[in-house]
C-alpha positions as CSV (number, residue, x, y, z in Angstrom):
1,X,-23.3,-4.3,-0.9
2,X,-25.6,-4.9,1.8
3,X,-29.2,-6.4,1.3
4,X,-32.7,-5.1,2.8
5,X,-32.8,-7.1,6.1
6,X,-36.2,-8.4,7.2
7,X,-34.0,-9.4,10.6
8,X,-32.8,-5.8,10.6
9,X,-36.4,-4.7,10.1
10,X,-38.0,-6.6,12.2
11,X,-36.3,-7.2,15.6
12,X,-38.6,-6.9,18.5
13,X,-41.7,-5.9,16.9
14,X,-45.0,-7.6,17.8
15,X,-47.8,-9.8,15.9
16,X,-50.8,-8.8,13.8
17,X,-52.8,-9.2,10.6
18,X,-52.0,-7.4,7.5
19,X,-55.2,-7.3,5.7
20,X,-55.2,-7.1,2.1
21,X,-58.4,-5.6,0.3
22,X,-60.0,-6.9,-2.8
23,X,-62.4,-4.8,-5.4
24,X,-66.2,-4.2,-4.6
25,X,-68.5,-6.3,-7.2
26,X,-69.6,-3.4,-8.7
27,X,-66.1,-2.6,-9.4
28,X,-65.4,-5.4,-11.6
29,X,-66.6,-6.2,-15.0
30,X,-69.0,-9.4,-15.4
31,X,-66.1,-10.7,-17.8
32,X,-63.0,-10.6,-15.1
33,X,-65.2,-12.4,-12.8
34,X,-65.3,-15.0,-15.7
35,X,-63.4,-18.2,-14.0
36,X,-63.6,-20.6,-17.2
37,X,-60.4,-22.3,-17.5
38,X,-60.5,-23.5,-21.1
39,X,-57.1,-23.1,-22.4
40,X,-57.8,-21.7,-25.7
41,X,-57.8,-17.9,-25.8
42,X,-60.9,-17.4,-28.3
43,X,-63.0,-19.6,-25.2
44,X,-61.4,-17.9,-22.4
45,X,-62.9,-14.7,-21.4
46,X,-64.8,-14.0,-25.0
47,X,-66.8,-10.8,-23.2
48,X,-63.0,-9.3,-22.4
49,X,-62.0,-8.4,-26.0
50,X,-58.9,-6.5,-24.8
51,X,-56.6,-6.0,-22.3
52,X,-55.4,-2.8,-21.0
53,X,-51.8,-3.1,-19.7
54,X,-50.4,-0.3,-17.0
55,X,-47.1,0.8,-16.8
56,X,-45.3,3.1,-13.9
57,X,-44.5,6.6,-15.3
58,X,-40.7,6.2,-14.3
59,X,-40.1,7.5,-17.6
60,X,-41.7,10.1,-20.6
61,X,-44.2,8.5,-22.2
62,X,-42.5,8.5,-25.1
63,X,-39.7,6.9,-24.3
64,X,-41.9,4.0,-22.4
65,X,-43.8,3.6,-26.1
66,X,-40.5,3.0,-27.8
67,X,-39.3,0.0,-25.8
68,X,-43.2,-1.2,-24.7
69,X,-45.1,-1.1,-27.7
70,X,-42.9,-3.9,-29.6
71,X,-43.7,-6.3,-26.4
72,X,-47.2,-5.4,-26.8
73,X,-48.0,-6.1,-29.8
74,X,-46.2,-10.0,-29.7
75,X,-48.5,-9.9,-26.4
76,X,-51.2,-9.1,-28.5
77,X,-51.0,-11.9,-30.8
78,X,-49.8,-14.3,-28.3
79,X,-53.2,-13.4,-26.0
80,X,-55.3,-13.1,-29.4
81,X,-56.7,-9.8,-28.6
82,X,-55.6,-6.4,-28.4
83,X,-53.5,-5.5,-25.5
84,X,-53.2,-1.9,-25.4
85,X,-50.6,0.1,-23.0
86,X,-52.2,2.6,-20.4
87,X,-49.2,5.1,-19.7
88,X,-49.9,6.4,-16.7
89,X,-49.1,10.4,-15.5
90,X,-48.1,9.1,-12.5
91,X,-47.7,5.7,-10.2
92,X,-50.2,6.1,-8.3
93,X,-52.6,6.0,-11.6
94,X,-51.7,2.6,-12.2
95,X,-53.2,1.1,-9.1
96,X,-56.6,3.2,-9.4
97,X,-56.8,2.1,-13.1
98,X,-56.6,-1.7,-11.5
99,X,-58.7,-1.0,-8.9
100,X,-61.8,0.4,-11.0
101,X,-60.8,-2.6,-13.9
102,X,-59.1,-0.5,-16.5
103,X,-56.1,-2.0,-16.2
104,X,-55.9,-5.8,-16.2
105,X,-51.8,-6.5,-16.3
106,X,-49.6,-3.7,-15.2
107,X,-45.7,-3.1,-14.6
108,X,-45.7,-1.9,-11.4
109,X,-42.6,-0.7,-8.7
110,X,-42.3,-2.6,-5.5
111,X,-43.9,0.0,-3.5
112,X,-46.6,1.0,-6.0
113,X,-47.1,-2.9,-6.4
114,X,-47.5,-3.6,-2.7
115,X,-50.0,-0.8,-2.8
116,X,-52.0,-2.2,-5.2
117,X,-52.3,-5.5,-3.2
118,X,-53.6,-4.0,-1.0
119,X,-56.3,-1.7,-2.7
120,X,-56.9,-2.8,-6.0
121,X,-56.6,-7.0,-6.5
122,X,-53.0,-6.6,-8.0
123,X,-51.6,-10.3,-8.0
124,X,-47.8,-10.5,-8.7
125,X,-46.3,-13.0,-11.2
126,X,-43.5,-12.3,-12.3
127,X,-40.1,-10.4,-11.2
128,X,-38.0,-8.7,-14.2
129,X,-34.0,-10.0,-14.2
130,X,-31.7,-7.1,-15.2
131,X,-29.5,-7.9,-18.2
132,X,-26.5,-8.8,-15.3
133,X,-28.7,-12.1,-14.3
134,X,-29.6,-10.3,-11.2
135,X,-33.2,-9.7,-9.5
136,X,-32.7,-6.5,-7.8
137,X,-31.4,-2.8,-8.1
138,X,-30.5,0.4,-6.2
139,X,-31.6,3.3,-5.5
140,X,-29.1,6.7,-5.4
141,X,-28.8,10.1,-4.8
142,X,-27.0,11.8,-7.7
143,X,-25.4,15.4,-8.1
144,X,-24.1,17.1,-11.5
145,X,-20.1,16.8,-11.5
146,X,-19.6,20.8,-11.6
147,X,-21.8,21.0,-8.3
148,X,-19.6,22.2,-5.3
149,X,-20.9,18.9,-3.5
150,X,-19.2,16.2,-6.2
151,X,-16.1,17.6,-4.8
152,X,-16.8,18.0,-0.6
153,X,-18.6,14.6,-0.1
154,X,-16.5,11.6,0.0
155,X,-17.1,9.5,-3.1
156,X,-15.2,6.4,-1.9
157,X,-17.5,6.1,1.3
158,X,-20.3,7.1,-0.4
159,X,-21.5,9.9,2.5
160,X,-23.1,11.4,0.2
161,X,-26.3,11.2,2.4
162,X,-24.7,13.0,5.3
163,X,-23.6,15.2,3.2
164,X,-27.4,16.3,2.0
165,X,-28.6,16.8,5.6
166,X,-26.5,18.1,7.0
167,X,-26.5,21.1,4.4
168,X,-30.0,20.8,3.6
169,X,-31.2,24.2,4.6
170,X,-28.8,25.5,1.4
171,X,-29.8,22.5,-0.9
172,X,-32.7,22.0,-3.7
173,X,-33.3,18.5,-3.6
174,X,-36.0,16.4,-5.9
175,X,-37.8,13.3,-5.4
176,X,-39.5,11.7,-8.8
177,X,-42.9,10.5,-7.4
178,X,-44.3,9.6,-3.6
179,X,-45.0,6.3,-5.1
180,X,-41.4,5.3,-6.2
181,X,-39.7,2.5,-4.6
182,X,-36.3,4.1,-5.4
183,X,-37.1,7.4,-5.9
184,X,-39.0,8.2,-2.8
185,X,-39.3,5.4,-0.4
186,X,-36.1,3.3,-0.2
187,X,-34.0,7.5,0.3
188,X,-36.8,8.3,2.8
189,X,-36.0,5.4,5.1
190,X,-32.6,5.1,4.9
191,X,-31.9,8.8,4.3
192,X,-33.8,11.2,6.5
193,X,-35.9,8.6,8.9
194,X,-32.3,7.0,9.9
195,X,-31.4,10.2,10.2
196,X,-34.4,11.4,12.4
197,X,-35.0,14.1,10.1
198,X,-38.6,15.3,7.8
199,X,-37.1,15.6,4.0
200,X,-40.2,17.9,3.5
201,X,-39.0,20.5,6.4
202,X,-35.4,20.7,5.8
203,X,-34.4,21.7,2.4
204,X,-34.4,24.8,1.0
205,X,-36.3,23.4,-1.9
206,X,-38.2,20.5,-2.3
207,X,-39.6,19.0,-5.4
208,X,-41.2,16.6,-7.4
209,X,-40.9,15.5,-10.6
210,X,-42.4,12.2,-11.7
211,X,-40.2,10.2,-13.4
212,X,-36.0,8.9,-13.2
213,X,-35.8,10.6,-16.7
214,X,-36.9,14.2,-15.0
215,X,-34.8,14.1,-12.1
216,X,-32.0,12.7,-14.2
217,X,-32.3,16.0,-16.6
218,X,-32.8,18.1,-14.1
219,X,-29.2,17.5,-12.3
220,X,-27.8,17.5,-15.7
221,X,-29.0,21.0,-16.2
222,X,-28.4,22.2,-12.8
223,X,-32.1,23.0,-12.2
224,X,-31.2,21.0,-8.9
225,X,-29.0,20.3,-6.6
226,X,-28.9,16.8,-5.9
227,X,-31.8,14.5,-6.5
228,X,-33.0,10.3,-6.2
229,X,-32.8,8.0,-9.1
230,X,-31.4,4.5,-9.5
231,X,-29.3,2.2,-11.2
232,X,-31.5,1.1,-14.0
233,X,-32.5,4.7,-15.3
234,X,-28.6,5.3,-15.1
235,X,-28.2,2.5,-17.5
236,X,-31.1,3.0,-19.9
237,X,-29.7,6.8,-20.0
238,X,-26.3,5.7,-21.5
239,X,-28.2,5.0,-24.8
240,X,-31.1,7.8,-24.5
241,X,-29.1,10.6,-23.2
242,X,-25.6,9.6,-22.6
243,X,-24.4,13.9,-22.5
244,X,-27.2,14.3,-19.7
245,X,-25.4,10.9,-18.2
246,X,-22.0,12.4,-18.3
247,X,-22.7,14.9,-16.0
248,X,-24.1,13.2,-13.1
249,X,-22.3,12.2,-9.8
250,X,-23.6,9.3,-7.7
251,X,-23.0,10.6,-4.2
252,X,-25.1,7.5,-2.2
253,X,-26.1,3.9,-2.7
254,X,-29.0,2.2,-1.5
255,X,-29.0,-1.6,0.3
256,X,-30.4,-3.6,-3.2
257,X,-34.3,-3.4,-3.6
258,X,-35.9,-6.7,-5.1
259,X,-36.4,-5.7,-9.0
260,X,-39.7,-5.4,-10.3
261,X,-42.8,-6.9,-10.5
262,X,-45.3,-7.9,-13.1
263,X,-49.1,-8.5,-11.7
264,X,-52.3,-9.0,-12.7
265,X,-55.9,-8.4,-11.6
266,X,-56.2,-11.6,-9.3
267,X,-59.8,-12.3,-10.4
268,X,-58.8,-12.5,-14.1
269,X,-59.7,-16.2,-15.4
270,X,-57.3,-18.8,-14.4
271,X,-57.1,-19.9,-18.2
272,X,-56.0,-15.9,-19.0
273,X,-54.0,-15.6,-16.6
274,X,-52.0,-19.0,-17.4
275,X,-51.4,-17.8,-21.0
276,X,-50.3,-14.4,-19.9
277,X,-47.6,-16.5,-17.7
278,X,-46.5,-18.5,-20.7
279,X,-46.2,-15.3,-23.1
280,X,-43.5,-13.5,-20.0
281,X,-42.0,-16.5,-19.5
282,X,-41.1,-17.5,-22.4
283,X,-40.5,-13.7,-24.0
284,X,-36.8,-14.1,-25.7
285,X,-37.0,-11.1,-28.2
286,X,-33.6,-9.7,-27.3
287,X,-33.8,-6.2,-28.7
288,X,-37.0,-5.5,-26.6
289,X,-35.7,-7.4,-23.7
290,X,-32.4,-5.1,-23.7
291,X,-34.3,-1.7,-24.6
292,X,-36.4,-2.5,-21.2
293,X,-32.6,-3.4,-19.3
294,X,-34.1,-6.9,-18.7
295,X,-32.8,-10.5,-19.7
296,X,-36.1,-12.1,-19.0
297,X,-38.5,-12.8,-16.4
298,X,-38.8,-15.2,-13.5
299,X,-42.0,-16.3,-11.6
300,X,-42.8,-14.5,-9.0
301,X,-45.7,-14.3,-6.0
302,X,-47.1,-11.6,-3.8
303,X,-44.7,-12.4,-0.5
304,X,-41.0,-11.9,-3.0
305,X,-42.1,-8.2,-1.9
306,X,-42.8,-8.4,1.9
307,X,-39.4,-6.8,2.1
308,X,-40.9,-3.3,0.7
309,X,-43.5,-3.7,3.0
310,X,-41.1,-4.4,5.9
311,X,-39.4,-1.1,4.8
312,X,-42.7,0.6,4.7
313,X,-43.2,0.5,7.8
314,X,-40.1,0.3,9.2
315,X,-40.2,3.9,7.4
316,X,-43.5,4.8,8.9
317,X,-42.0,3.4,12.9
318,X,-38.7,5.6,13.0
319,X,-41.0,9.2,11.4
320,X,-43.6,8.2,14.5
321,X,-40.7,8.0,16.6
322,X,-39.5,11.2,15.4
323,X,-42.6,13.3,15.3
324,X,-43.0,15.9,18.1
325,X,-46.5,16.5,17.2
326,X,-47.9,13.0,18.7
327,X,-49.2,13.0,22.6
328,X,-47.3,10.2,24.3
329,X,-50.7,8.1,24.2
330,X,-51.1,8.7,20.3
331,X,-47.7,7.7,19.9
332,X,-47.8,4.3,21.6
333,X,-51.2,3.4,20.0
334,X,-49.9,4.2,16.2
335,X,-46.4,2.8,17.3
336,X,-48.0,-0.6,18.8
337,X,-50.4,-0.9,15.6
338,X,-47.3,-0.5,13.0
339,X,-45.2,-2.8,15.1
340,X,-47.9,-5.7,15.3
341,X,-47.9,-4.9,11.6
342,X,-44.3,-5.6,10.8
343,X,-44.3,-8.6,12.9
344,X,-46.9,-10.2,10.9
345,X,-45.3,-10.3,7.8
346,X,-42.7,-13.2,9.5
């Protein structure tokens, strides 16, 4: 299975300065700009009596509760204060909620991560392992098994993207949520800008529904024809709706994507942030660890994700390329700026 290639990304490209941005004063509370590093948690922070702990809507918030809640409330006492789970609507939720200090630790996707970065102070820490010992997962396309299109594309090759543009114009076809690594940027890239095609002008119905679990139902109950998801929803759905799993067809596979990341606000107190690194890293409560697909979590730091940011723009290179609507002069300018862009990531 091949891997997301920064060489493959990056050939050619020229050199610049990715900027990241950090919160406004006012946008942080007095007790996150705190930088005491005593140890003990009842010194630490005092005037931050709780955290608030985001998590990506790639599920119902129901279903998030029931595998999150348990971790919570161990993190909770570990942390000795409350540290209560913001279930966001959608991902990009999670990265205002850092951004304006709500949120203080969040489970974030690699694209909605590298977003957050950027905006809102997000400082990665961690990267979940799947319950296979392995840091990354894939991204799919998926069709229900009765659809006409399990039978015309070629399952051993995998065409199954071919398949979808070229017969686009007769297809409904969902995305989960504009900020999903898997569900919207990694098929975008590899899909329809390969391709030199605009996935919002060609099908005959385009939607989106939020999370893996939605766009999972949906092809189950023929609602559409093919739509995104990957491999860890797949798995989690063979204990919370194995029927709806039955159904579904994989018709395309993704390069892997590096598996996700856990961040916090990076002007949390050193002394916090250390113990909220000690309670991740040394989590071993199996039955949470399995109901979340993970065996654990490794450390992590902001550059383990430079490859979704490679892809990002990569992404954003190939739809200036294809996009009729630039002058010549436009085009070179917003080509020249992502290129220097790409290039400084090496």
């Amino acid at each position: 299975m091949p891997v997301l290639s920064r060489r493959r990304l990056t050939a050619g490209l020229a050199v610049s300065v990715l900027t990241l941005t950090t919160l406004t004063a006012c946008g942080t509370p007095e007790s996150v700009n705190d930088k005491t590093a005593n140890a003990d948690n009842e010194a630490c922070a005092p005037d931050l009596a709780k955290l608030e702990f985001g998590l990506i809507s790639a599920e119902s918030e129901n279903k998030l509760k029931s595998v999150w809640e348990p971790l919570l409330e161990e993190m909770s006492e570990a942390l000795e204060r409350p540290v209560v789970g913001f279930y966001a609507p959608d991902y990009a939720s999670v990265t205002e909620a850092m951004g304006t200090s709500k949120v203080q630790v969040a489970w974030f996707g690699g694209k909605s991560y590298i977003e957050a970065a950027e905006r809102a102070g997000a400082e990665a820490f961690a990267q979940t392992v799947a319950l296979d010992g392995t840091k990354g997962y894939y991204s799919h396309l998926i069709t229900n098994k009765d659809n006409a299109i399990a039978a015309e594309v070629d399952l051993g090759a995998g065409n199954g993207d071919q398949y979808v543009v070229e017969n686009a114009a007769e297809l409904t076809f969902a995305f989960n949520d504009p900020g999903s690594t898997s569900g919207f940027l990694v098929p975008t890239y590899y899909i329809f800008a390969q391709q030199g095609v605009n996935a919002e002008k060609i099908f005959s119905e385009l939607i989106y529904m939020g999370s893996h679990e939605a766009t999972a139902l949906a092809v189950a109950e023929n609602q559409v024809d093919v739509a995104t998801n990957n491999s860890e929803n797949l798995d989690r759905l063979k204990v919370a709706a194995p029927e709806a799993l039955e159904k579904l067809q994989i018709i395309w596979t993704s390069p892997i994507i590096p598996s996700d990341p856990l961040a916090y606000h990076q002007e949390l107190p050193d002394c916090l942030k250390e113990s909220i690194q000690t309670f991740f890293f040394n989590y071993d409560n199996e039955a949470v660890l399995t109901g979340l697909q993970w065996s654990g979590l490794d450390p992590a730091s902001d550059e383990d994700w430079d490859t979704i940011r490679e892809l990002q723009i990569a992404k954003d290179i190939l739809e200036v390329q294809n996009d009729g609507t630039f002058s010549e002069t436009a085009k070179k300018a917003k080509l020249a700026e992502l290129e220097a862009k790409l290039e400084a990531l090496n």
